[in-house]
C-alpha positions as a Markdown table, in Angstrom:
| # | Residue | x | y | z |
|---|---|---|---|---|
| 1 | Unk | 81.4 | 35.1 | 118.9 |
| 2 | Unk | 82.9 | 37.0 | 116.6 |
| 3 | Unk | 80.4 | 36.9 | 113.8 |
| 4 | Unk | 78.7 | 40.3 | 116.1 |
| 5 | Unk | 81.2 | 42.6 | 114.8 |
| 6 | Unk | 80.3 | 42.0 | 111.2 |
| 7 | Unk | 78.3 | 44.5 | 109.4 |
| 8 | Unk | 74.9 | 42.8 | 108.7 |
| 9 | Unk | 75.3 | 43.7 | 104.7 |
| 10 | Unk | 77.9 | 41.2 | 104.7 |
| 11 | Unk | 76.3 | 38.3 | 106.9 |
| 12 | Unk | 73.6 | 38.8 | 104.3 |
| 13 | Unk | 75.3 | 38.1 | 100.7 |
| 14 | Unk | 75.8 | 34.4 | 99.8 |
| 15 | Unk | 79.7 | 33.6 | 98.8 |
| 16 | Unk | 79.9 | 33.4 | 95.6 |
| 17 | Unk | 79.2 | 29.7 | 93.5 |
| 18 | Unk | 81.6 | 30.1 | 90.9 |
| 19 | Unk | 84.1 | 30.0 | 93.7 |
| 20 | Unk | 82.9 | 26.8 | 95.3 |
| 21 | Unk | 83.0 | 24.5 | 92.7 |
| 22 | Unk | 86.8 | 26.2 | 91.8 |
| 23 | Unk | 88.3 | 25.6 | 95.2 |
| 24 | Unk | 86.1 | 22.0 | 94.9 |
| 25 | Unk | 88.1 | 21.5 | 91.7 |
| 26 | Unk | 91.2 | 23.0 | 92.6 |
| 27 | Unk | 91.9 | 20.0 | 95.6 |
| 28 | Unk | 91.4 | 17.1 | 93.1 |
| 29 | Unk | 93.8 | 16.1 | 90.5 |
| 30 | Unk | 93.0 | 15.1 | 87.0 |
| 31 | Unk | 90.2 | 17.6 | 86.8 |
| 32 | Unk | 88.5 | 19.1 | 83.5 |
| 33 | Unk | 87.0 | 22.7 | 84.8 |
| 34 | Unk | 84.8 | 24.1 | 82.4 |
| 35 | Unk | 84.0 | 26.3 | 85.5 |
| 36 | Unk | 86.1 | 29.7 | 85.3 |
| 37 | Unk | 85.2 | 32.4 | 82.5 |
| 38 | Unk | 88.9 | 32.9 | 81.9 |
| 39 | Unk | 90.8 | 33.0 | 78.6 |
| 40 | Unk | 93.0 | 30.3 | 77.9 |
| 41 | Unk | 95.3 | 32.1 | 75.5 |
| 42 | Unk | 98.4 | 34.2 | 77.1 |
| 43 | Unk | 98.0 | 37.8 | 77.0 |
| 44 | Unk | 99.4 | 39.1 | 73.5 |
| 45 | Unk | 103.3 | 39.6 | 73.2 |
| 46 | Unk | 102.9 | 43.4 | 72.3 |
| 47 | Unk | 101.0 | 44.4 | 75.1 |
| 48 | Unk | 103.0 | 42.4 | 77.8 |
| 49 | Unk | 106.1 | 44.1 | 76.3 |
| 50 | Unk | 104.8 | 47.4 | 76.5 |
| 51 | Unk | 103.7 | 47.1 | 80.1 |
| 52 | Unk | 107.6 | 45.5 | 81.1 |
| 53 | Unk | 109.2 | 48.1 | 78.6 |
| 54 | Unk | 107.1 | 50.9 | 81.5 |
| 55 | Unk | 108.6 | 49.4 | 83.8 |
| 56 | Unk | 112.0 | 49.2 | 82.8 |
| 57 | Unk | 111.7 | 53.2 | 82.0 |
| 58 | Unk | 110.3 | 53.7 | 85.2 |
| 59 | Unk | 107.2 | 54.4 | 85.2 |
| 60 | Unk | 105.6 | 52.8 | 88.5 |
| 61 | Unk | 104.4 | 56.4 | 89.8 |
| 62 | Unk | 100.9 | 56.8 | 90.2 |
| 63 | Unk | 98.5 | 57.9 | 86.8 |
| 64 | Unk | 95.9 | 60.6 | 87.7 |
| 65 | Unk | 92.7 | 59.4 | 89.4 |
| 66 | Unk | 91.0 | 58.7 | 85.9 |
| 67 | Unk | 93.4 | 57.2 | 84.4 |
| 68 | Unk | 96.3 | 57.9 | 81.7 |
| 69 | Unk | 95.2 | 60.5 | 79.9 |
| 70 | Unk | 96.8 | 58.9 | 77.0 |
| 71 | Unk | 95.0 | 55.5 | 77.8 |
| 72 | Unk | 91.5 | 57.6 | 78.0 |
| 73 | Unk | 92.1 | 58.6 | 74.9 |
| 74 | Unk | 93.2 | 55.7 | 73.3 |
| 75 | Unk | 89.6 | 54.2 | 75.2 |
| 76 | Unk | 87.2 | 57.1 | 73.0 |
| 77 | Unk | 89.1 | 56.2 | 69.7 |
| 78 | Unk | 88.4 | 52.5 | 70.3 |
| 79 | Unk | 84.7 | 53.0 | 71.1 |
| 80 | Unk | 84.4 | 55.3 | 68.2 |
| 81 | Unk | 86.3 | 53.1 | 65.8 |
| 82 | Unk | 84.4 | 50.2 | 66.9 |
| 83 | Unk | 81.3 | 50.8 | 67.9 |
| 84 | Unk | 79.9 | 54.1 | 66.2 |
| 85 | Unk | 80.7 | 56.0 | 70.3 |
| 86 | Unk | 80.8 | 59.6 | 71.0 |
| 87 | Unk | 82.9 | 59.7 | 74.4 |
| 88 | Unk | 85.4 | 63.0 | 75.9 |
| 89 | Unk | 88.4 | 61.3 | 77.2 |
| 90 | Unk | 88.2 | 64.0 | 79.9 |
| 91 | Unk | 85.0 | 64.6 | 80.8 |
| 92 | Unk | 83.1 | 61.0 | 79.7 |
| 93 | Unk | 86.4 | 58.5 | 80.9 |
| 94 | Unk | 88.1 | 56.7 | 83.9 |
| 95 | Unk | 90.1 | 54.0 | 84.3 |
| 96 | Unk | 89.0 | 51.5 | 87.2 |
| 97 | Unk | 90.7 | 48.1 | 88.3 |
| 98 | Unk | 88.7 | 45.9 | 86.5 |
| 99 | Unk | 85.0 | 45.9 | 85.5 |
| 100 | Unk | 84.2 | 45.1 | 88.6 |
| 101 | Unk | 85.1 | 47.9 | 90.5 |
| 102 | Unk | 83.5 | 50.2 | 87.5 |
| 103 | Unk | 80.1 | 48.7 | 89.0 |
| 104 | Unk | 80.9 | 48.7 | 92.0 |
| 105 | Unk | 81.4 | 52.5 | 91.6 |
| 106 | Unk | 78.6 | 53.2 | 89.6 |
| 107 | Unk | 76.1 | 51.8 | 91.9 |
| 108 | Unk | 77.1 | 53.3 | 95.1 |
| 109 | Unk | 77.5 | 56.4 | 93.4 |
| 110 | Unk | 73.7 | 56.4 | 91.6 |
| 111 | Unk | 71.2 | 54.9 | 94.1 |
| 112 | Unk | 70.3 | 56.1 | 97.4 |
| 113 | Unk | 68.7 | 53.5 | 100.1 |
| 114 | Unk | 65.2 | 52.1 | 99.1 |
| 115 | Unk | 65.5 | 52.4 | 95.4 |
| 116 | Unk | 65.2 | 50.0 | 93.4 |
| 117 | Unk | 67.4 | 48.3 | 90.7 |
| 118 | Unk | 66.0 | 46.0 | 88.4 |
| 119 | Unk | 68.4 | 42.5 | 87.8 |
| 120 | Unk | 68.5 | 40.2 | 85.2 |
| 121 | Unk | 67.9 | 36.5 | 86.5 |
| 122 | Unk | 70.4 | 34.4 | 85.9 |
| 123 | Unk | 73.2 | 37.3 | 86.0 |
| 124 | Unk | 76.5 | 37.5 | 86.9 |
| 125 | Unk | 77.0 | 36.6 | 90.4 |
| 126 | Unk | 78.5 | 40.1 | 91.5 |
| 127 | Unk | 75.5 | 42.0 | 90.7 |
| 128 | Unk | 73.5 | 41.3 | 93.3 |
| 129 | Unk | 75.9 | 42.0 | 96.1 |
| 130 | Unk | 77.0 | 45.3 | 94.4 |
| 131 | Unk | 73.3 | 46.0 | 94.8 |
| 132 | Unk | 72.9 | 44.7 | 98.6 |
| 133 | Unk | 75.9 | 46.9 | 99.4 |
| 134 | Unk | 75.0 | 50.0 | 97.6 |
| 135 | Unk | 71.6 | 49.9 | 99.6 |
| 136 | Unk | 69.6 | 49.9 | 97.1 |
| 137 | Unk | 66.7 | 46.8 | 96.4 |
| 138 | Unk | 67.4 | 44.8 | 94.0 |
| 139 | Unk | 64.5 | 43.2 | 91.7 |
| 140 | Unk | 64.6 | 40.5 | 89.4 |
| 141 | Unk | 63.3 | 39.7 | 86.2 |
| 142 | Unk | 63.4 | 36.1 | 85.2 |
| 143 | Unk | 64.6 | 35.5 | 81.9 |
| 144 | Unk | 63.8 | 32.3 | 80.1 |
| 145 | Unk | 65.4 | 29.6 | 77.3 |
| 146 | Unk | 62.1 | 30.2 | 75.4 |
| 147 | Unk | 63.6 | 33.9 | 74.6 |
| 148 | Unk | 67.3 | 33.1 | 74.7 |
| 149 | Unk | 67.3 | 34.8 | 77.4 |
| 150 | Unk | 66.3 | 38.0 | 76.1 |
| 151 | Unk | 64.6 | 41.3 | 78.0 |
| 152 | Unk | 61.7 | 41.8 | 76.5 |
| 153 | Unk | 59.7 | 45.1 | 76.9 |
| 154 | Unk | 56.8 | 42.9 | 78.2 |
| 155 | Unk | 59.0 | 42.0 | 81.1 |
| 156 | Unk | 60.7 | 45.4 | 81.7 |
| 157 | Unk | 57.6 | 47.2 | 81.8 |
| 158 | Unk | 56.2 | 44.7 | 84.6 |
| 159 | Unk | 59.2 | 45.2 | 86.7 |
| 160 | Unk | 59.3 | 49.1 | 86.9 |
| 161 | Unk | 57.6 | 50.8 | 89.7 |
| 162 | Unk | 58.1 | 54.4 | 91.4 |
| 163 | Unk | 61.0 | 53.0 | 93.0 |
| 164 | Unk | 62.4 | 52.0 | 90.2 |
| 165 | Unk | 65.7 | 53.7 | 89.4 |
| 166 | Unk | 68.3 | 51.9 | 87.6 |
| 167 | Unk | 68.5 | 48.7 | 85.4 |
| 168 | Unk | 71.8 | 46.4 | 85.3 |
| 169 | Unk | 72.1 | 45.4 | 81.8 |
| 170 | Unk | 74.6 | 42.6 | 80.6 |
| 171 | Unk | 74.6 | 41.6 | 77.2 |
| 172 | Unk | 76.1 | 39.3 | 75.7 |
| 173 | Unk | 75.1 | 37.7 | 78.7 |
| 174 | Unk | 77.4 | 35.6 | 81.1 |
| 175 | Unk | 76.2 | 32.9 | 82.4 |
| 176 | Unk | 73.6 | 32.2 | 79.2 |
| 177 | Unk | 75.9 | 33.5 | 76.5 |
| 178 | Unk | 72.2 | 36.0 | 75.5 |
| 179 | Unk | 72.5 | 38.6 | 73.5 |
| 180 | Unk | 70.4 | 42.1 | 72.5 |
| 181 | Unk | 70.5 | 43.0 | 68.3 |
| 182 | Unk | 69.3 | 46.5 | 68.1 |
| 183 | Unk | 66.0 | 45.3 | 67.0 |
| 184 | Unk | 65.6 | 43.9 | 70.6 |
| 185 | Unk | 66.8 | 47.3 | 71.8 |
| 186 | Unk | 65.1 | 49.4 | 69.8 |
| 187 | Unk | 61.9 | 47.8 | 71.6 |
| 188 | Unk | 62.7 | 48.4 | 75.4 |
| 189 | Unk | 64.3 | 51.7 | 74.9 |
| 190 | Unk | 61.2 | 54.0 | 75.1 |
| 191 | Unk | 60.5 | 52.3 | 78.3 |
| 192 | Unk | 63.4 | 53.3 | 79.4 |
| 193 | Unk | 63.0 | 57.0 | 78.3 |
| 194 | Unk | 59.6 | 57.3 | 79.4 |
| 195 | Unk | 60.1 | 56.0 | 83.2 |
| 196 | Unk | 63.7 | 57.9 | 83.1 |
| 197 | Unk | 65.8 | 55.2 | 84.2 |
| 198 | Unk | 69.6 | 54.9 | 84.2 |
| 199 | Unk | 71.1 | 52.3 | 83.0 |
| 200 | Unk | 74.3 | 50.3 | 83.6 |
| 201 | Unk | 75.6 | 48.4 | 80.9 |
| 202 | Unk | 78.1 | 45.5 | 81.6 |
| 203 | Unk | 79.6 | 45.2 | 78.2 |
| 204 | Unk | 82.7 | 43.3 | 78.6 |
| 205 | Unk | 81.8 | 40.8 | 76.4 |
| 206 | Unk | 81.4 | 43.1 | 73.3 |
| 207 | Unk | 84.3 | 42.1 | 71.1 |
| 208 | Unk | 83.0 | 38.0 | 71.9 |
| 209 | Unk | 80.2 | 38.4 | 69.8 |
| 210 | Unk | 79.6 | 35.9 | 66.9 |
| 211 | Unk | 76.5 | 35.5 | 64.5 |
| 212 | Unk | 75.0 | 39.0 | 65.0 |
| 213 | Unk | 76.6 | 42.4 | 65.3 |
| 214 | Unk | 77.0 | 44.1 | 68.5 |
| 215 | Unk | 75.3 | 46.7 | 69.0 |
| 216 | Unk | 75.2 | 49.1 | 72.7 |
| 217 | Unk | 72.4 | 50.4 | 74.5 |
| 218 | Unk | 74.6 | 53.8 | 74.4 |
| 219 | Unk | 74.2 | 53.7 | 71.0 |
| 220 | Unk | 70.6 | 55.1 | 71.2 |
| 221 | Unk | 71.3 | 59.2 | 71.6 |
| 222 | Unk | 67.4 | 59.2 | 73.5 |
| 223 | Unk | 69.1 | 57.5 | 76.4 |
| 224 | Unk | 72.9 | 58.0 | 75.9 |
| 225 | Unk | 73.3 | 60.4 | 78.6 |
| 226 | Unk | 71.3 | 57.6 | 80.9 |
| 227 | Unk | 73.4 | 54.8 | 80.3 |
| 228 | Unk | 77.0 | 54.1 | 82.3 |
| 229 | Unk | 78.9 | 51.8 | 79.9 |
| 230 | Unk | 81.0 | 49.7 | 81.6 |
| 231 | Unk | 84.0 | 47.8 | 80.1 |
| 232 | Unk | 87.8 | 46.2 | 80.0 |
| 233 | Unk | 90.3 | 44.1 | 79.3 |
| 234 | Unk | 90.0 | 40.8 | 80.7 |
| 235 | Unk | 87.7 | 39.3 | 78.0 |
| 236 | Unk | 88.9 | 40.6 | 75.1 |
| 237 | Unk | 92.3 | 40.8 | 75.3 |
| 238 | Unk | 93.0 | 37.8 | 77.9 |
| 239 | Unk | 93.9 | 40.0 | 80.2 |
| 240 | Unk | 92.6 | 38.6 | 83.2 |
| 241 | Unk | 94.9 | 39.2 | 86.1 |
| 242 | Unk | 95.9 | 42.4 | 85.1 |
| 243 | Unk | 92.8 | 44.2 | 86.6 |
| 244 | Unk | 91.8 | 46.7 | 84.1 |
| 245 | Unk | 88.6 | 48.2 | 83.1 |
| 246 | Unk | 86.9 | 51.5 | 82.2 |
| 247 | Unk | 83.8 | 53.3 | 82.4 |
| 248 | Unk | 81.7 | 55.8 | 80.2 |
| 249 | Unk | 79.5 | 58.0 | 81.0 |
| 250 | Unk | 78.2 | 61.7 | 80.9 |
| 251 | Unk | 80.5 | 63.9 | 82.9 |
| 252 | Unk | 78.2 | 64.6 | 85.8 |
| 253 | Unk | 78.4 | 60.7 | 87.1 |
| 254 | Unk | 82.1 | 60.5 | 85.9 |
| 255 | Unk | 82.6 | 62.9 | 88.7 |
| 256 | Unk | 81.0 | 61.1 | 91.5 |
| 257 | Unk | 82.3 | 58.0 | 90.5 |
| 258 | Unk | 85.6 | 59.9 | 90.5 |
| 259 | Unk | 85.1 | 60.6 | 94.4 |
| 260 | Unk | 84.6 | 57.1 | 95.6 |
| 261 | Unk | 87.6 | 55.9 | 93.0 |
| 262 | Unk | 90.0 | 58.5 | 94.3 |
| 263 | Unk | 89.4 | 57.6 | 97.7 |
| 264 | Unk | 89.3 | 53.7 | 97.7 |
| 265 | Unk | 91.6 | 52.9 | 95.1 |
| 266 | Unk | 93.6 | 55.8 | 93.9 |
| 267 | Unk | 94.6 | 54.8 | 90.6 |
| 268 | Unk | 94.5 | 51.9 | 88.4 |
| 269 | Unk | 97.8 | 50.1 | 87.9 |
| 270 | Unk | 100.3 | 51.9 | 86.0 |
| 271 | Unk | 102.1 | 49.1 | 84.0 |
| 272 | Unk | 98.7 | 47.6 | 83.2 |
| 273 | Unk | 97.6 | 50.9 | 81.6 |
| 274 | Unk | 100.5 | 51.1 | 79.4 |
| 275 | Unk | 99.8 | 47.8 | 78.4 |
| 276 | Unk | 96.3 | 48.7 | 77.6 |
| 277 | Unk | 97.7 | 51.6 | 75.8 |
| 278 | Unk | 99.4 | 49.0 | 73.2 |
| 279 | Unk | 96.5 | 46.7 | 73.4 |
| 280 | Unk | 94.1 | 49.7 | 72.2 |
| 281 | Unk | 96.0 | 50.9 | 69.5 |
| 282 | Unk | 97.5 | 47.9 | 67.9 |
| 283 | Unk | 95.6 | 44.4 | 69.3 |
| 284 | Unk | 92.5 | 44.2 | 66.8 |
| 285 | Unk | 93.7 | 41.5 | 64.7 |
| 286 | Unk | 94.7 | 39.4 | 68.4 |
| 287 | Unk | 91.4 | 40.1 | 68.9 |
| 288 | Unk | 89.9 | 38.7 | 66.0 |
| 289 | Unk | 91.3 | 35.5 | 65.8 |
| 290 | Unk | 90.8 | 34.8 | 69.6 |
| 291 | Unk | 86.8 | 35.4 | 68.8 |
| 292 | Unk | 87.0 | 33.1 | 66.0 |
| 293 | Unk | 88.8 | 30.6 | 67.8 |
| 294 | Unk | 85.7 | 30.8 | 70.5 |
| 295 | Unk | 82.8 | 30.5 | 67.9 |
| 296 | Unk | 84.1 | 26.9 | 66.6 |
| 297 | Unk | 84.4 | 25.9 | 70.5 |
| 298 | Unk | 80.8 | 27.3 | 70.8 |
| 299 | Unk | 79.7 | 25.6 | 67.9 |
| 300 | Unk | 81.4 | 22.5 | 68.8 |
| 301 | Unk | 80.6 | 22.4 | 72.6 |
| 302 | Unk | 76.9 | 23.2 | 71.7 |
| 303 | Unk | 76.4 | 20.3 | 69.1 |
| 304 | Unk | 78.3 | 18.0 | 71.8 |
| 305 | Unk | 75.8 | 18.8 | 75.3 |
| 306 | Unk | 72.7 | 18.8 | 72.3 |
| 307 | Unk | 73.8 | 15.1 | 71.3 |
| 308 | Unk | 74.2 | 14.3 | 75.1 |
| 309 | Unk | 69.8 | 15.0 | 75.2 |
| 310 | Unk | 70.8 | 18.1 | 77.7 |
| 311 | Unk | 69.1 | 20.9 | 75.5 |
| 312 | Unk | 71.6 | 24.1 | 74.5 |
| 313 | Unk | 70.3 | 27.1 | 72.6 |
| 314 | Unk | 73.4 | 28.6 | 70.7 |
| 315 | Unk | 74.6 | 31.9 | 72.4 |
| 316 | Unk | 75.3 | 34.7 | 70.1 |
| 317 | Unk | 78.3 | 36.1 | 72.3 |
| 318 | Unk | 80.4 | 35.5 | 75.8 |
| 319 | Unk | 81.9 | 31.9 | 76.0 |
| 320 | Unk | 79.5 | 30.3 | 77.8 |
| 321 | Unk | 77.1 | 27.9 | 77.4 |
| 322 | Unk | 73.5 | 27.1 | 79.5 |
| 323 | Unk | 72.8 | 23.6 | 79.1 |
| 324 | Unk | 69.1 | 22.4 | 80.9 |
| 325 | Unk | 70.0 | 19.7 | 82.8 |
| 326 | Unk | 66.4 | 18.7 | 83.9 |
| 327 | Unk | 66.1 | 15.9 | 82.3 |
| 328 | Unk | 68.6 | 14.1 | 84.6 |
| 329 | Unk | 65.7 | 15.1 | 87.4 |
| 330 | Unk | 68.4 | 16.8 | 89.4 |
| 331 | Unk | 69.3 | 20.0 | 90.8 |
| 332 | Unk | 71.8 | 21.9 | 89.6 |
| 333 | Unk | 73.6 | 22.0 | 92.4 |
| 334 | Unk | 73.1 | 18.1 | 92.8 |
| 335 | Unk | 74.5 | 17.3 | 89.2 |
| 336 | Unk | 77.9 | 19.3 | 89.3 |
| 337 | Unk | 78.5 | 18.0 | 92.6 |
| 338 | Unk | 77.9 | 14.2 | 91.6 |
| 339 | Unk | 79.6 | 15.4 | 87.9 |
| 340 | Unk | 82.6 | 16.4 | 89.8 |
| 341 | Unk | 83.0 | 13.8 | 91.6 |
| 342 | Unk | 82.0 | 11.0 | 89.2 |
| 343 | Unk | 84.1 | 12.4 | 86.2 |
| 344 | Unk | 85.6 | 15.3 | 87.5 |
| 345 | Unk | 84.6 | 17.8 | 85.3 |
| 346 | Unk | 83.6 | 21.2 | 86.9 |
| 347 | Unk | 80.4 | 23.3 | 85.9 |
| 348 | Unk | 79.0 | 26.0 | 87.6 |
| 349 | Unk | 75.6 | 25.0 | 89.0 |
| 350 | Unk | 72.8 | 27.5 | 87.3 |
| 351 | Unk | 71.9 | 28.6 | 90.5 |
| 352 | Unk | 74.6 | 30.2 | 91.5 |
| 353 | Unk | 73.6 | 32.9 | 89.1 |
| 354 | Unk | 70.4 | 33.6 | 90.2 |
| 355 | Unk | 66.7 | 31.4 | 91.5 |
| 356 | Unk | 66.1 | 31.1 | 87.9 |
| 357 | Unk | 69.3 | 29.6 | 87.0 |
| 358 | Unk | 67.4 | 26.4 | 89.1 |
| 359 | Unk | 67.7 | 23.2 | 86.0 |
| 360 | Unk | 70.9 | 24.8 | 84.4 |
| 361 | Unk | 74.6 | 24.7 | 84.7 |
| 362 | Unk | 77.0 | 26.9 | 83.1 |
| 363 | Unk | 79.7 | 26.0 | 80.5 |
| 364 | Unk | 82.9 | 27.8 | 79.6 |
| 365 | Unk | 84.3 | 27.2 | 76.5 |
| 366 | Unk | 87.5 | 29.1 | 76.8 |
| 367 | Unk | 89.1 | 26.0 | 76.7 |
| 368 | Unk | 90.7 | 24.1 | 74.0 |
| 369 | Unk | 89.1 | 21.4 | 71.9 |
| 370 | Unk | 90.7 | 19.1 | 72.9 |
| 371 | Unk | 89.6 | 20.0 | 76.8 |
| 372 | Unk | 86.0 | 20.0 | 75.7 |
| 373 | Unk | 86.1 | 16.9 | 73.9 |
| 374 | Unk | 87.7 | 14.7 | 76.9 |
| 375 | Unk | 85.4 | 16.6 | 78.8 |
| 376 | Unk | 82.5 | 15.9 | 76.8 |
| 377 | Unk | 83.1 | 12.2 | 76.9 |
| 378 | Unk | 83.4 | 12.3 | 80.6 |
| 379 | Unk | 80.2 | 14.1 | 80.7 |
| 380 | Unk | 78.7 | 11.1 | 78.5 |
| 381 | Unk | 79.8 | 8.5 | 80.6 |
| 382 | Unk | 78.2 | 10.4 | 83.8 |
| 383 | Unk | 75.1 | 10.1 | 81.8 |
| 384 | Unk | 75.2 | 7.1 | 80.9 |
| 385 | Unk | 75.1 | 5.8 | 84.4 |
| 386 | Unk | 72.8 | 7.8 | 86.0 |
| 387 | Unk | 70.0 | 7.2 | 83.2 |
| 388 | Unk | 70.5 | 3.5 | 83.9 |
């Protein structure tokens, strides 16, 4: 009886897949998840000692709405250093508790009921409901294996229409592990000028990118003042569970996302941002050897699931993998479920990311070898018997 009371947004958005399969996993002993895009490596030592050493000095006050001041900076040094990105630690920066809530934000802060926001399918399964809850539409395009699961301008141009208002960008892509050069840039944005969209870039897989150089859509001064870049911690730095993230943007939308931040959240944590203080300034060489550590898992998980007959296209970036699991003549959600409980090994069924995700499952390899490789042999010996 009490389902009546709920708001009819909520009723409407599907609980999230990745979470299934988890609390699936988490009840069974002597289970191999491949499931959960989470570093295995411990937060760096420097960055966990600055956060305890803000603590110990007392500094468990509340920042200023937008963050550390000092951390903002730190955030625009980084971008430029990085990534060639012109960013005012006042006006252009604020500090959010994870990615997350930086899209979160962004979206109910940008789009008004009716307009539209243009998906990529599969996509990260928080996108969508950001979307339903912001009340704006949300419209799909279907990316495919054929294009590594590219946007092309061929697709973008077919999904804009005088609704149209923003597209949700995320590249390199979780769950396919896709990934946008600038030459595949440089193609879709004078669609984007031309139809005046903004633009919401998930970029928290930037540092994880392997064979080709990252590059952002922010990048591209035309559009710049367009585009919301969103980013953090978690990925790069294994700093999962600390909650930390940041968004870029021109000043105007730093404001109104400002509003909505102030009011629901406050501040981001404090002993976090000193942490991310340390991480900003001194952390490039953790982060370096934790992105080479995941391109030989990539390259090693991708030539294991291609010698298993279920087809993998290398990803340039993330640490996932999107094996097709057609062959087997199962569903996605049919083949982690019997995987699981065959082997148990968790996956993420494709679907779970979006209709088109239908054939696919996702991989993580932030995992050790030697995780992937008794997974990998469990995986062969589910196989094995179901091709019999």
């Amino acid at each position: 009886m009490y389902e009546e009371y709920l708001s009819q947004k909520v009723k409407e958005i599907k609980p999230s897949g990745i979470r299934k399969f988890f609390d699936l996993a988490s009840q069974m002993e002597g289970v191999i998840s491949l499931g959960v895009g989470e570093p295995d490596f411990a937060t760096p030592w420097k960055i966990r000692e600055a956060a305890i050493y803000s603590i110990e000095k007392g500094k468990t006050f509340y920042t200023a709405n937008q963050g550390l001041l000092e951390l903002r900076e730190e955030i625009c040094k980084y971008q430029k250093r990085r990534f060639n990105l012109d960013y005012d630690p006042i006006k252009n920066t604020i500090v959010t508790v994870g990615g997350s809530e930086g899209i979160d934000i962004a979206l109910r802060a940008l789009v008004n009921p009716g307009d539209e926001v243009i998906l990529l399918d599969p996509s990260y399964v928080a996108y969508m409901p950001g979307v339903q809850l912001a009340g704006a539409v949300p419209v799909t395009i279907t990316l495919t294996q054929e294009n590594q699961f590219k946007l092309t301008p061929e697709l973008l141009e077919a999904a804009i229409t005088d609704k149209t208002k923003l597209l949700l960008l995320n590249f390199p892509n979780n769950p396919t592990g896709g990934f946008m050069t600038k030459e595949d840039y440089e193609k879709i944005v004078p669609i984007i000028k031309q139809h005046d969209l903004l633009v919401i870039t998930d970029e928290i897989y930037a540092e994880l990118s392997y064979d080709e150089k990252f590059c952002s859509i922010a990048s591209f001064d035309e559009i710049k003042d367009h585009v919301i870049l969103i980013s953090g911690y978690s990925k790069a730095y294994a700093m999962t569970g600390w909650r930390l993230g940041y968004v870029l943007a021109h000043e105007t939308f730093i404001k109104a996302m400002n509003k909505i931040h102030q009011f629901v959240i406050m501040s981001a944590p404090t002993a976090a941002q000193y942490g991310a203080i340390e991480a900003m300034r001194h952390c490039d060489s953790e982060i370096e050897s934790m992105q080479q550590s995941y391109m030989l898992r990539r390259n090693y998980i991708v030539e294991g699931f291609n010698n298993l007959g279920l087809e993998t296209f290398m990803p340039q970036g993330a640490f996932y993998i999107f094996p097709c699991i057609k062959s087997t003549g199962m569903t996605s959600e049919e083949f982690c479920e019997a995987l699981l409980n065959d082997q148990k090994v968790a996956c993420v069924p494709g679907t779970a990311f979006g209709d088109a995700g239908e054939g696919f499952i996702r991989v993580s390899y932030a995992y050790s070898i030697d995780q992937i490789k008794e997974a990998l042999g469990r995986i062969e010996l589910f196989l094995n018997k179901i091709r019999k």
